[in-house]
Each structure stands twice: as C-alpha cells, then as structure tokens.
C-alpha positions in Angstrom: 68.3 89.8 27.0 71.5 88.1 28.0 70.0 85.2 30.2 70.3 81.1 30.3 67.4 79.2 29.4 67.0 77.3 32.4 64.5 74.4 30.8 65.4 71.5 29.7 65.5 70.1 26.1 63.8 67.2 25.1 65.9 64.8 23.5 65.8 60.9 22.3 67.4 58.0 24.7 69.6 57.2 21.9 71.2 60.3 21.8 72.0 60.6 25.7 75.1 60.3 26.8 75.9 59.2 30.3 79.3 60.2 31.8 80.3 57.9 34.8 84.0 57.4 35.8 84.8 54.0 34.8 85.9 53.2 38.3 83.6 54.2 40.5 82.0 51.2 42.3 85.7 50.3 43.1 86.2 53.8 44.6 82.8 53.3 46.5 84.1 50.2 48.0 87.1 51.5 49.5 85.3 54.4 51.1 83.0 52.2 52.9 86.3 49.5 53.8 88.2 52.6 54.7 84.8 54.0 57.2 84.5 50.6 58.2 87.9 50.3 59.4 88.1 53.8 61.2 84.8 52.6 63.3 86.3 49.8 64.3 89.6 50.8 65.3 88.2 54.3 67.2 85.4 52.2 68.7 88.1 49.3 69.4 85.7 46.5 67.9 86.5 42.6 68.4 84.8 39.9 66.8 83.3 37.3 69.5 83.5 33.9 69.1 80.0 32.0 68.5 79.1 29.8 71.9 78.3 26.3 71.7 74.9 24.6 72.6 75.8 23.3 76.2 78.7 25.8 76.9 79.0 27.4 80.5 78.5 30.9 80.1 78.2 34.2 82.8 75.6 36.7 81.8 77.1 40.2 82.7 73.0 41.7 83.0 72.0 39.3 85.8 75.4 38.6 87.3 74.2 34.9 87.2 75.9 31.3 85.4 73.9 29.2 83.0 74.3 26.9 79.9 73.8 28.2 76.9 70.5 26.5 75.1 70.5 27.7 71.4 71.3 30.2 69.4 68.4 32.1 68.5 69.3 35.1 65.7 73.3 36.1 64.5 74.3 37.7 68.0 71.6 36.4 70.3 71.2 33.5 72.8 69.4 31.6 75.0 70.7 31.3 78.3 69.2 29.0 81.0 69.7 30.2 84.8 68.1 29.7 88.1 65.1 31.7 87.5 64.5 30.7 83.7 65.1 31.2 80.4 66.3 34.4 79.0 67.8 36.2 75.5 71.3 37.5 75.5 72.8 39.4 73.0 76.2 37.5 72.6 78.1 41.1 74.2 76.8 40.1 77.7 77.7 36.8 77.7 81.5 35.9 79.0 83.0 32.3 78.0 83.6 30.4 81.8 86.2 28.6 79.7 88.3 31.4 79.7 87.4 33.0 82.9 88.5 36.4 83.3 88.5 37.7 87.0 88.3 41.1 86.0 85.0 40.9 83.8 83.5 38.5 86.4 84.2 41.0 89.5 84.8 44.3 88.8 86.3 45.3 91.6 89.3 42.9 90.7 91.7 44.9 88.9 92.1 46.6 92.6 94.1 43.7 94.0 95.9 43.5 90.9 99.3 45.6 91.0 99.6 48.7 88.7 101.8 47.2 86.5 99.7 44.1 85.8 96.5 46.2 85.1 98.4 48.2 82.7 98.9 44.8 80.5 94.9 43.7 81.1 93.8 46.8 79.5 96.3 46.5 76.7 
C-alpha cells in the first residue's frame, strides 16, 4: 500500500520547531504602507486641517454658514446655523477663511476661462 499517512504525530512542545522568516513583520509593514499609499494616491486623499472652536465655516449638506461649536469625535463637528445645531463630518465643512468660489457655487467654474479651470482642478 503505497499511501501517505495523512494523521498527525503527536509530539512534545520542546521538540517543535517553528520556521518563521526572520523579517517578516517588517515585510508586513511595507505591504500595508505600500496599500496605503496606492489608496491614497488612486482615491487622491488630502488630509484636512482640524477647525477651530469659533471658526466661520460653510456646510456643503445644507448650503448654509455657521460657527463651528466643538469638536465632537476625530472627523466630526458641531456646526451652529439658522435653524440649529447639527453634526458634520469634517468633509462637508469648507474653511470661509479660505473661500473658494468654486466649492461654494458650483456653477462657478463656468465663468471661469478654460485655461484657469484647468489650473483649479490641478
């Protein structure tokens, strides 16, 4: 009968050896530095700045200004308007410090010449 045994032996803890590559946590890390870094650069990610307590802000979701009250978790916000209190995440929320006509309208970038949208979108 020419087959492998397919059990297992029983054997003492002393007497195991493990193999693991000596380096393999380092190699780990670069795989997950080198994913990170491919998400971010196909998904074109930009780290926000954190808003101030007081700061003028315009929420993109309500198309409405409003101070910013506190910050409640690591992207999230409170935002007073004119009809009360709400929780932004920190993506909807545009500095009024450094207003930007095209986030604030939309239609803006039409009254913009060609070659001057070209350098916005850059």
């Amino acid at each position: 009968m020419n087959r492998l045994l397919q059990t297992t032996l029983l054997s003492m803890p002393e007497t195991r050896v493990v193999h693991k590559p000596p380096n393999i946590a380092e190699k780990e890390n670069n795989i997950n530095l080198r994913t990170i870094s491919n998400y971010n650069q196909r998904h074109k990610v930009t780290l926000l700045p954190e808003l101030a307590q007081g700061l003028p802000i315009y929420v993109r979701d309500t198309k409405k200004n409003g101070p910013v009250l506190a910050s409640v978790a690591l992207h999230s916000y409170t935002v007073k308007i004119e009809t009360g209190v709400i929780r932004q995440n920190r993506s909807v929320l545009v500095d009024l410090r450094e207003e930007d006509p095209a986030v604030l309208e939309p239609n803006a970038l039409l009254l913009v010449p060609l070659v001057q949208r070209c350098l916005v979108k850059s």
